[in-house]
N, CA, C and O atoms as a GROMACS GRO file, in nm:
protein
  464
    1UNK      N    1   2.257  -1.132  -0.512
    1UNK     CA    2   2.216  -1.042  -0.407
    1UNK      C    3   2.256  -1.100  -0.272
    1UNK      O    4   2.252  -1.222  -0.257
    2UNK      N    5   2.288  -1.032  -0.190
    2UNK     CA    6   2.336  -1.062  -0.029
    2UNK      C    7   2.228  -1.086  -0.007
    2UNK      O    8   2.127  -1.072  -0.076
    3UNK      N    9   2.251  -1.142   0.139
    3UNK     CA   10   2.164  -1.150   0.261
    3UNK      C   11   2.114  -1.007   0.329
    3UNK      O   12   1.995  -0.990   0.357
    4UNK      N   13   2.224  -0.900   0.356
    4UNK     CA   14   2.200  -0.827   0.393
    4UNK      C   15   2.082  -0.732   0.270
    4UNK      O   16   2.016  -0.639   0.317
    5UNK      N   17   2.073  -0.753   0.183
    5UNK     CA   18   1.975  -0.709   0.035
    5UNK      C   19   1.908  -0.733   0.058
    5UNK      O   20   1.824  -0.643   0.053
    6UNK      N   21   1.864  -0.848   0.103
    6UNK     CA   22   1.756  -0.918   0.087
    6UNK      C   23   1.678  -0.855   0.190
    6UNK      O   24   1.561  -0.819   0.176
    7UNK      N   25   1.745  -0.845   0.291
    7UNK     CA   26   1.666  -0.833   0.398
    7UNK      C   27   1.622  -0.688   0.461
    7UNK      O   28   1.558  -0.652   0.560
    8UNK      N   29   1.695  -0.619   0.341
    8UNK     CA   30   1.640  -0.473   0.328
    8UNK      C   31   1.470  -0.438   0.253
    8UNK      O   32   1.413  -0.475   0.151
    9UNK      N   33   1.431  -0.344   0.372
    9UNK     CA   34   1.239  -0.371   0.317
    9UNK      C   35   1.265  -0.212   0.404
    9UNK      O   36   1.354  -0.173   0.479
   10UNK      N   37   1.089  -0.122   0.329
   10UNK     CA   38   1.032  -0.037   0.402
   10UNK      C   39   0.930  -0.033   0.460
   10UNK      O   40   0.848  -0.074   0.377
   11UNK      N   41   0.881  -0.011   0.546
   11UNK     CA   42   0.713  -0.037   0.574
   11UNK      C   43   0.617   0.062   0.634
   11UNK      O   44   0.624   0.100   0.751
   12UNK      N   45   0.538   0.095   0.559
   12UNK     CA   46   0.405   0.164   0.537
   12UNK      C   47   0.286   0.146   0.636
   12UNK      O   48   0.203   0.062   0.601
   13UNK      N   49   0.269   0.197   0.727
   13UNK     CA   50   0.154   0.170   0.817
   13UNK      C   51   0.046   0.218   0.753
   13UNK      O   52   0.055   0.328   0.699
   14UNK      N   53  -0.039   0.165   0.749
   14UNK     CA   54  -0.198   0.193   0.680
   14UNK      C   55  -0.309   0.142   0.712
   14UNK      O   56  -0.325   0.112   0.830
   15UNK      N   57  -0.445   0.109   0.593
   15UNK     CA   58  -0.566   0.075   0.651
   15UNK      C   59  -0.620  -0.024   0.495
   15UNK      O   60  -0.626   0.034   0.387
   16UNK      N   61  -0.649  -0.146   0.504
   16UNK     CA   62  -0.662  -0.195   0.378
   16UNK      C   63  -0.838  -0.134   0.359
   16UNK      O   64  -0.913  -0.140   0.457
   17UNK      N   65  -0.878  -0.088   0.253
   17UNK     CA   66  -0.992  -0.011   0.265
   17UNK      C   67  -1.120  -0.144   0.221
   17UNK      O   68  -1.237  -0.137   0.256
   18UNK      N   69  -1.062  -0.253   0.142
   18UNK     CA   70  -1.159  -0.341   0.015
   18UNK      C   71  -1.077  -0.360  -0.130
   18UNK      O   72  -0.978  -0.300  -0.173
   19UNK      N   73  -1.155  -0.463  -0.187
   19UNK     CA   74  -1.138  -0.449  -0.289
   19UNK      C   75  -1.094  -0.622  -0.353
   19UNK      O   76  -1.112  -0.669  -0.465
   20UNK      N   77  -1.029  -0.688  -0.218
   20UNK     CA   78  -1.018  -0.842  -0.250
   20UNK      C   79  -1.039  -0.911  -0.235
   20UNK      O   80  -1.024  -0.926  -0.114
   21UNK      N   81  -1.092  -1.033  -0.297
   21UNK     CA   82  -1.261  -1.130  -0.316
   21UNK      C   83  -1.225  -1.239  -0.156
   21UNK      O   84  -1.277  -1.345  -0.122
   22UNK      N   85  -1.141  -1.174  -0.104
   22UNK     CA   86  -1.138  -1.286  -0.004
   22UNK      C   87  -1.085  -1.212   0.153
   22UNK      O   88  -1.048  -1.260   0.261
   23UNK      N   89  -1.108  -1.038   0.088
   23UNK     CA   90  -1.096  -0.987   0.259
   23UNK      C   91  -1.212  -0.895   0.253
   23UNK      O   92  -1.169  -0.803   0.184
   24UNK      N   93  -1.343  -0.865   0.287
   24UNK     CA   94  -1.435  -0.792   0.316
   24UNK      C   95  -1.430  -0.702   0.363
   24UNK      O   96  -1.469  -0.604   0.299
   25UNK      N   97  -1.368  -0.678   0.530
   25UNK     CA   98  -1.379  -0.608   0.596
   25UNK      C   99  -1.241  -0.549   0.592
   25UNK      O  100  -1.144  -0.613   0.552
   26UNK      N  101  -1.230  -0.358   0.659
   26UNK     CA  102  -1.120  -0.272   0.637
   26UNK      C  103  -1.061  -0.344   0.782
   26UNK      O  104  -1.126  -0.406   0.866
   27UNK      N  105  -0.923  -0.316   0.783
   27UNK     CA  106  -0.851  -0.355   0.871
   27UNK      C  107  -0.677  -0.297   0.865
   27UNK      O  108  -0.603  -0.277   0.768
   28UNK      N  109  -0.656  -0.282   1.004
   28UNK     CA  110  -0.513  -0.200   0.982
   28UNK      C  111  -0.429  -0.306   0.920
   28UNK      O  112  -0.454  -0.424   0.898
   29UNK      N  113  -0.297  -0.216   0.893
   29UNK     CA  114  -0.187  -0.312   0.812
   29UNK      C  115  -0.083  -0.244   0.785
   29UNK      O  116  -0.088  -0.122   0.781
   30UNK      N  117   0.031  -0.314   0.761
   30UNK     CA  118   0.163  -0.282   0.718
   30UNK      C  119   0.173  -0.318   0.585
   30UNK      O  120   0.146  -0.435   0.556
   31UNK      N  121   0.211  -0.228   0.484
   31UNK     CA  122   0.223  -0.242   0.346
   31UNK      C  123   0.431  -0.241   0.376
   31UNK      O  124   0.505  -0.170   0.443
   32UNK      N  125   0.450  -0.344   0.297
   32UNK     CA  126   0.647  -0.355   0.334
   32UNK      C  127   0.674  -0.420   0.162
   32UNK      O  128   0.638  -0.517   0.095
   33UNK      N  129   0.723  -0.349   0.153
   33UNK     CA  130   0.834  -0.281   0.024
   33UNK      C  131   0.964  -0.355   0.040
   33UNK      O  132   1.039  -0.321   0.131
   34UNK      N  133   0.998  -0.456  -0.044
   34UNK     CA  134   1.115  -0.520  -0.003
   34UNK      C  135   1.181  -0.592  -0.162
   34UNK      O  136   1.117  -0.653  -0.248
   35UNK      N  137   1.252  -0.576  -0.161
   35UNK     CA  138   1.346  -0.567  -0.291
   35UNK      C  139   1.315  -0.668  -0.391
   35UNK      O  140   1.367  -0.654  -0.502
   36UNK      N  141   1.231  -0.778  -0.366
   36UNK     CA  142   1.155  -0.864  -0.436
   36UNK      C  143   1.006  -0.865  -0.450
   36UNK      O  144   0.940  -0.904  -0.546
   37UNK      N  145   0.977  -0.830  -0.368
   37UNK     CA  146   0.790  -0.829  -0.352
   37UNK      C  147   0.701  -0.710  -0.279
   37UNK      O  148   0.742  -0.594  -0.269
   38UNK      N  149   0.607  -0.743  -0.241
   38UNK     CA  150   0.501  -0.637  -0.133
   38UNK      C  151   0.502  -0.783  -0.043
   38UNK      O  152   0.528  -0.901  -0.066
   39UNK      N  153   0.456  -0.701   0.071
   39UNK     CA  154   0.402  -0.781   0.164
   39UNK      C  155   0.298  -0.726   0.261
   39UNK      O  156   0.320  -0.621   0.322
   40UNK      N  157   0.152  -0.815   0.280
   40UNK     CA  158   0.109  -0.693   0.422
   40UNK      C  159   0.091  -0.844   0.500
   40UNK      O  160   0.023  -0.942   0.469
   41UNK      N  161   0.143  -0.830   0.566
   41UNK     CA  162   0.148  -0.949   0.657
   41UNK      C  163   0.021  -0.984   0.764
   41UNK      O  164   0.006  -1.096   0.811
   42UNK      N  165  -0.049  -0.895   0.787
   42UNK     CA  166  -0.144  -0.929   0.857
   42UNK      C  167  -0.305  -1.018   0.753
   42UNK      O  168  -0.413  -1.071   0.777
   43UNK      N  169  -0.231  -0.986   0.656
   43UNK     CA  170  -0.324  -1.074   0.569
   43UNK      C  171  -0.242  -1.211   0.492
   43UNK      O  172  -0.288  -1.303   0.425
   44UNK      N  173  -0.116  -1.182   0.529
   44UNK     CA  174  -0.066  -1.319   0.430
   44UNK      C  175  -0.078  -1.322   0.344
   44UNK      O  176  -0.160  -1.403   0.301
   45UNK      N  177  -0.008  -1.235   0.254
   45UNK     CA  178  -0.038  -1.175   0.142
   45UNK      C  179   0.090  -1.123   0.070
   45UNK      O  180   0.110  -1.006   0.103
   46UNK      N  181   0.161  -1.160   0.004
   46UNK     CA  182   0.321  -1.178  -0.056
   46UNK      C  183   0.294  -1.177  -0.242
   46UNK      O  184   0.225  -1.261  -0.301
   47UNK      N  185   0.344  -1.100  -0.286
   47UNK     CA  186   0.312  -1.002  -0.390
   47UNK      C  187   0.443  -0.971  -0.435
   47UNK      O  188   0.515  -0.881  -0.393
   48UNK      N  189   0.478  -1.088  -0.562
   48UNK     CA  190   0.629  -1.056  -0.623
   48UNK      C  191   0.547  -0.999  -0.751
   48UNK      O  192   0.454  -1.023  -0.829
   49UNK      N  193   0.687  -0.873  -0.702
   49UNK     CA  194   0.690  -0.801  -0.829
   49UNK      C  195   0.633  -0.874  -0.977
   49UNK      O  196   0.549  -0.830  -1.055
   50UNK      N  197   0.697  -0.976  -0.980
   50UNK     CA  198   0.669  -0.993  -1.138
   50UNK      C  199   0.476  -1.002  -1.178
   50UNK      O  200   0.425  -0.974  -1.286
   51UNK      N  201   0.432  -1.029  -1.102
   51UNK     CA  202   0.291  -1.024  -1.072
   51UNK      C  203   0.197  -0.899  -1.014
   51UNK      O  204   0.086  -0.911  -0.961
   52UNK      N  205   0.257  -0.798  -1.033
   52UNK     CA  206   0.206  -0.729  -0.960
   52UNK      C  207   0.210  -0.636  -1.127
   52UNK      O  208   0.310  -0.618  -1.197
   53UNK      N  209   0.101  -0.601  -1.149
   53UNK     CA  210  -0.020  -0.523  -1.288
   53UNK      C  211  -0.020  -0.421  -1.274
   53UNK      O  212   0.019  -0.382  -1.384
   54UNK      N  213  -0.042  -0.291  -1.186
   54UNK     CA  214  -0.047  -0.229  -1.160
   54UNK      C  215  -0.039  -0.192  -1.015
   54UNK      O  216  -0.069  -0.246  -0.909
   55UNK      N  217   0.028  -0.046  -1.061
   55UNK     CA  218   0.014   0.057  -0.866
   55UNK      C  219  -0.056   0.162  -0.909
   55UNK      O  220  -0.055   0.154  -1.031
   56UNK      N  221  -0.106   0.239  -0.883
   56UNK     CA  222  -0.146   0.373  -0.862
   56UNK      C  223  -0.220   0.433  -0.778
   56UNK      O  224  -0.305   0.385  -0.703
   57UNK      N  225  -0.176   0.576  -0.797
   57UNK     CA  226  -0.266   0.675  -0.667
   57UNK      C  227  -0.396   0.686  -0.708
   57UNK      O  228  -0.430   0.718  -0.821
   58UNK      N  229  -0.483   0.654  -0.600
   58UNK     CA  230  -0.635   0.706  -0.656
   58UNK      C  231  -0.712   0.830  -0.546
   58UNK      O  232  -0.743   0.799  -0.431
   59UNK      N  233  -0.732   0.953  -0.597
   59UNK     CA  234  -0.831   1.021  -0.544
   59UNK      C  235  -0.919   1.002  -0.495
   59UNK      O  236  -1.007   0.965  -0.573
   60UNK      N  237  -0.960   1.010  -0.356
   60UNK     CA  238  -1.078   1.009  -0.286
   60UNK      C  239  -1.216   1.120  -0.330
   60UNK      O  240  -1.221   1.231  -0.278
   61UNK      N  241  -1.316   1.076  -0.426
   61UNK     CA  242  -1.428   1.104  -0.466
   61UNK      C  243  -1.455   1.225  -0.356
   61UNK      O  244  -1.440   1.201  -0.236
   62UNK      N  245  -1.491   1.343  -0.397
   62UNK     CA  246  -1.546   1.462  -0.299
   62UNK      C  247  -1.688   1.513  -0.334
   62UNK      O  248  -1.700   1.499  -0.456
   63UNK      N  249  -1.786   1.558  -0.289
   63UNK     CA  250  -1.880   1.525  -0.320
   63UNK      C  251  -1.862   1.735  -0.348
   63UNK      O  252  -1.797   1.805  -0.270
   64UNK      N  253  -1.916   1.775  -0.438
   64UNK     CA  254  -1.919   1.909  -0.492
   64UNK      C  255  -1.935   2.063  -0.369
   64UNK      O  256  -1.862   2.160  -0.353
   65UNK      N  257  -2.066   2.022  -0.302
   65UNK     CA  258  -2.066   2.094  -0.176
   65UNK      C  259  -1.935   2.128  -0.089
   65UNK      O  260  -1.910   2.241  -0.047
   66UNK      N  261  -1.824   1.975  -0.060
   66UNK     CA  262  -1.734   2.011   0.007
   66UNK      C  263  -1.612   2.079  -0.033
   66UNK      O  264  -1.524   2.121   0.041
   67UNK      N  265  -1.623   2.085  -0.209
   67UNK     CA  266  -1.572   2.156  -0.263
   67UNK      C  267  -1.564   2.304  -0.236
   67UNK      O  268  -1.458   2.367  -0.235
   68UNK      N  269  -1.698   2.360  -0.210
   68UNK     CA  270  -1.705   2.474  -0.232
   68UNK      C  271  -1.647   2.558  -0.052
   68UNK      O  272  -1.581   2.657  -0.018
   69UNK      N  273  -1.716   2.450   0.016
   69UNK     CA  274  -1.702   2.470   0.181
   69UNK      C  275  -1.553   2.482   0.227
   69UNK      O  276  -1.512   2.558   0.315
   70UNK      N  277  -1.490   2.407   0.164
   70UNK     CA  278  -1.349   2.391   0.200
   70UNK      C  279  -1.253   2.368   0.149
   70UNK      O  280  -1.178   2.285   0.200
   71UNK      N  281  -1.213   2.443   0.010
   71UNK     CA  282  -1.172   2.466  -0.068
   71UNK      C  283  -1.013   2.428  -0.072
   71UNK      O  284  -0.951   2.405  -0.176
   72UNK      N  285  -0.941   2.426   0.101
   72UNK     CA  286  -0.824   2.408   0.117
   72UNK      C  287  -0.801   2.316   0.149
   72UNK      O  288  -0.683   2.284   0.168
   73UNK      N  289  -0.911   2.224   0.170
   73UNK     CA  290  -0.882   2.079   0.202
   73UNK      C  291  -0.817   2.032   0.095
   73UNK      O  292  -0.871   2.045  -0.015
   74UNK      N  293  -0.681   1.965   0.107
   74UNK     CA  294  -0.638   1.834   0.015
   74UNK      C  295  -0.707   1.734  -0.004
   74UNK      O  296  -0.783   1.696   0.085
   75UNK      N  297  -0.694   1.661  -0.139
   75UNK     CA  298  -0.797   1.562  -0.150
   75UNK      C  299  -0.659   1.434  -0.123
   75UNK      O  300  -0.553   1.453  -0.181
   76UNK      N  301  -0.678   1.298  -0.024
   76UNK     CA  302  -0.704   1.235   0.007
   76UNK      C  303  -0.640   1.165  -0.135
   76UNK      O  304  -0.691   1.201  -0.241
   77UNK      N  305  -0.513   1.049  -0.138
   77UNK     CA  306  -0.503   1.036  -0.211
   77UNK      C  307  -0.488   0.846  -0.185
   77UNK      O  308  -0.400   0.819  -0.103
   78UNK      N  309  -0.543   0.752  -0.229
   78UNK     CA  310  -0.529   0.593  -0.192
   78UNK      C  311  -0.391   0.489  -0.236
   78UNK      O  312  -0.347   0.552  -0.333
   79UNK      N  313  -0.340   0.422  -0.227
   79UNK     CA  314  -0.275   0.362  -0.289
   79UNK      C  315  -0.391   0.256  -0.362
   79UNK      O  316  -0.498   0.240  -0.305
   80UNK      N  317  -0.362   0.186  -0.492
   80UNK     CA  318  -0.476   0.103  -0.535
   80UNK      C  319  -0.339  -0.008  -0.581
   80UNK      O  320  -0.239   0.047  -0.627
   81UNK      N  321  -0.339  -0.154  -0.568
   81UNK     CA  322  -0.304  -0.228  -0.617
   81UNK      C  323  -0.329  -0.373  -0.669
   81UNK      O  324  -0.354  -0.458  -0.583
   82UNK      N  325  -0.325  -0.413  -0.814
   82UNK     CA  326  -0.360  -0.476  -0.889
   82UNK      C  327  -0.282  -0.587  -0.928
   82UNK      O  328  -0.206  -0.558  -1.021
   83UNK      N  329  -0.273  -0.711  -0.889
   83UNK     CA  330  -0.178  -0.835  -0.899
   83UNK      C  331  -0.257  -0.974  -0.936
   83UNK      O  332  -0.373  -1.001  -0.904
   84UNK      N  333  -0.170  -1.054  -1.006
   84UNK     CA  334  -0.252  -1.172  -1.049
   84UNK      C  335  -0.158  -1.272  -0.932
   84UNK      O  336  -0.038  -1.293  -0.916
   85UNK      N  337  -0.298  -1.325  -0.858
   85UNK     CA  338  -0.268  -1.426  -0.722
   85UNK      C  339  -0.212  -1.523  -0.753
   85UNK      O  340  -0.169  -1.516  -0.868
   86UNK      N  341  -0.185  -1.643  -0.688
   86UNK     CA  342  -0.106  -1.763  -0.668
   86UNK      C  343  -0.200  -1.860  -0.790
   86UNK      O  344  -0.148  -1.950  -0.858
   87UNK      N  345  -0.343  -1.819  -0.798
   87UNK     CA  346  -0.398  -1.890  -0.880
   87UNK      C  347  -0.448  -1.793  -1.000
   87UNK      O  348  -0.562  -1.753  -1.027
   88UNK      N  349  -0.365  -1.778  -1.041
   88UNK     CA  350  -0.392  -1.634  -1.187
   88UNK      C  351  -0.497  -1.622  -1.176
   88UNK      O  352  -0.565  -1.660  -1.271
   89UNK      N  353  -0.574  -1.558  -1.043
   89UNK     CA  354  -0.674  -1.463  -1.038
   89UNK      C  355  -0.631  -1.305  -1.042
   89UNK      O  356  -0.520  -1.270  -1.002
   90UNK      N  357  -0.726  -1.212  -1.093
   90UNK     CA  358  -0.661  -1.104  -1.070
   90UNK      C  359  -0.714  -0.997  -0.939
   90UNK      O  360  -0.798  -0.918  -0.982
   91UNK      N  361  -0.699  -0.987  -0.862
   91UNK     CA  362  -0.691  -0.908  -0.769
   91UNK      C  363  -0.679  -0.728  -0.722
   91UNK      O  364  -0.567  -0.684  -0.693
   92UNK      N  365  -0.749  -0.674  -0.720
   92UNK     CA  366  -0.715  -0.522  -0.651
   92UNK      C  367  -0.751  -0.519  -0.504
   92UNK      O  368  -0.845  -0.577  -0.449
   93UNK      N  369  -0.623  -0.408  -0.430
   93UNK     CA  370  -0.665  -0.380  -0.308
   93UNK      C  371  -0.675  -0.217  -0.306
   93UNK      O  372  -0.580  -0.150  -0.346
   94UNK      N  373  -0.766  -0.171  -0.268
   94UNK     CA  374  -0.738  -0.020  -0.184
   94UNK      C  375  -0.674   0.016  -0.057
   94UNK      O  376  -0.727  -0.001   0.052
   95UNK      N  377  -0.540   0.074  -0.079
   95UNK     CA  378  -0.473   0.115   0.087
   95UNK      C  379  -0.459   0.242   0.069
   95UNK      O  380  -0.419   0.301  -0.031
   96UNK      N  381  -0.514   0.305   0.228
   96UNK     CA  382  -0.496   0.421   0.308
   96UNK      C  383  -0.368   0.372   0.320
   96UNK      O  384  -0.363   0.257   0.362
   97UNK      N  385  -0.221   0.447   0.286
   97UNK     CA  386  -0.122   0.477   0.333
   97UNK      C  387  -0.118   0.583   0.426
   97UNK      O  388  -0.210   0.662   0.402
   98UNK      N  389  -0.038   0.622   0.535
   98UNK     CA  390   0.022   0.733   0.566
   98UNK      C  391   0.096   0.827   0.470
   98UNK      O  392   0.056   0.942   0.486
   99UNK      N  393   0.170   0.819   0.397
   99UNK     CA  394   0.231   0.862   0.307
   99UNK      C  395   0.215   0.765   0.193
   99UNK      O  396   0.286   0.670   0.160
  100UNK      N  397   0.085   0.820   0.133
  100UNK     CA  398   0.044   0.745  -0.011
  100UNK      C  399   0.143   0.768  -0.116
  100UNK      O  400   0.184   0.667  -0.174
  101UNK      N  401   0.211   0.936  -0.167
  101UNK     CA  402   0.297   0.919  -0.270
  101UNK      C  403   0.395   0.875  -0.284
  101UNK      O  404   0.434   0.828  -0.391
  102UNK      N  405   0.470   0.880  -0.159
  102UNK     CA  406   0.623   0.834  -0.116
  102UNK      C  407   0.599   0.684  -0.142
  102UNK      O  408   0.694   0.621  -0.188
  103UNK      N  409   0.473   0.613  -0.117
  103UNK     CA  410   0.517   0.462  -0.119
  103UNK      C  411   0.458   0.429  -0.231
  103UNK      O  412   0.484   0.309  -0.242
  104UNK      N  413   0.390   0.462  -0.327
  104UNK     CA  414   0.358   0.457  -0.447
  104UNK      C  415   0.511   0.519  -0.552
  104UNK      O  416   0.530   0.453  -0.654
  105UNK      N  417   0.575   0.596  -0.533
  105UNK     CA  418   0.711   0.640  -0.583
  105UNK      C  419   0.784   0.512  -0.558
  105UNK      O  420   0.827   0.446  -0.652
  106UNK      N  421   0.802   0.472  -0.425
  106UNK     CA  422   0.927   0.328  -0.337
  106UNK      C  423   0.835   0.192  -0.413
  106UNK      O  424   0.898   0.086  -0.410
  107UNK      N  425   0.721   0.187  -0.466
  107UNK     CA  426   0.707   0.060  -0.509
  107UNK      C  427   0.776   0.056  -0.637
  107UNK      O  428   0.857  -0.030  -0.671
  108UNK      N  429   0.728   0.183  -0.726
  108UNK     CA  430   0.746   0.206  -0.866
  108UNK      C  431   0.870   0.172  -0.861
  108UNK      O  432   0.909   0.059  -0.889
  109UNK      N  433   0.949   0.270  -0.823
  109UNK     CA  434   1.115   0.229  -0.800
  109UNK      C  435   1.184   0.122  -0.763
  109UNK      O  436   1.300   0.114  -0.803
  110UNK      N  437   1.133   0.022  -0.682
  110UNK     CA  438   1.193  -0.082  -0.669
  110UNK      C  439   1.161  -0.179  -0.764
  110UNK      O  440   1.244  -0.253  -0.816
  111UNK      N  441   1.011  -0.180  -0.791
  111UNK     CA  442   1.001  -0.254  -0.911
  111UNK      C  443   1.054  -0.279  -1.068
  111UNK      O  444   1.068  -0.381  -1.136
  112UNK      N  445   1.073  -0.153  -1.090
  112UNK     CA  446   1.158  -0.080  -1.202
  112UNK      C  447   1.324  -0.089  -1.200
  112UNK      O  448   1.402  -0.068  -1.293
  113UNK      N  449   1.346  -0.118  -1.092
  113UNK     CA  450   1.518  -0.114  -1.045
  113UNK      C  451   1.534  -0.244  -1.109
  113UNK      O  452   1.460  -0.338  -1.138
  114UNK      N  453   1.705  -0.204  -1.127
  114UNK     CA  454   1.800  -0.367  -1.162
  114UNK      C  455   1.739  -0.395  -1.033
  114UNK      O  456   1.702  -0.331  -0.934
  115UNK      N  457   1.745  -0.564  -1.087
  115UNK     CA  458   1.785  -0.664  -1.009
  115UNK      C  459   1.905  -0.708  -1.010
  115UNK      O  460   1.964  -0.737  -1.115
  116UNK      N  461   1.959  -0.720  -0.886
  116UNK     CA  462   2.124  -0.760  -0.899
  116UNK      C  463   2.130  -0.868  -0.804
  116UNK      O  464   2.237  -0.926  -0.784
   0.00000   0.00000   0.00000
C-alpha cells in the first residue's frame, strides 16, 4: 500500500453517547474511517480492524405515545461498536453519527475490502 493509501481516511462528526468502562460522560467526536482502523481521536482511541467484533445500527427506543403523536417522525438510528482493546478487554461504544448509515455501510466496506 502507498503512502498516499494510507493516508486516505473519512470522518464522521458525532457525539460518543456511553458505553466504555473508561469514558462516562457523552462528548463530541470525530469517528475517521481509514483503510486500516477507526479512530476518534479525541479519546485516543485507535481500533484496527482486525479487532473490531462488531458494527451495527441501533434504533433509538420510542416510547409508544410518541408513536402515535408523530407518526412521521424517523426513528433515530446509533452507530454501536464492539472491539476487543489493547488488553483483550471487550468494549462497546454508542455514536450519534450525522450520517449513521453511510458510515456504518464505509466501515463495513472497508473492513471487508482487500487489503492491498
Amino acid at each position: 500500500m502507498s503512502g498516499k493509501d494510507e493516508a486516505a481516511s473519512i470522518s464522521y462528526k458525532g457525539k460518543y453517547l456511553g458505553g466504555h468502562s473508561a469514558f462516562s460522560k457523552a462528548k463530541s467526536i470525530n469517528l475517521v474511517v481509514s483503510k486500516k482502523n477507526l479512530e476518534i481521536p479525541e479519546m485516543s482511541i485507535m481500533i484496527p480492524f482486525d479487532r473490531l467484533e462488531n458494527i451495527q445500527l441501533v434504533k433509538e427506543e420510542k416510547l409508544a405515545s410518541s408513536l402515535i403523536l408523530l407518526p412521521w417522525r424517523k426513528t433515530k438510528k446509533f452507530v454501536m461498536l464492539t472491539y476487543i482493546d489493547e488488553n483483550d478487554y471487550e468494549e462497546s461504544m454508542f455514536i450519534d453519527v450525522e450520517k449513521a448509515e453511510e458510515a456504518n455501510e464505509m466501515i463495513h466496506r472497508v473492513k471487508s475490502g482487500p487489503s492491498v
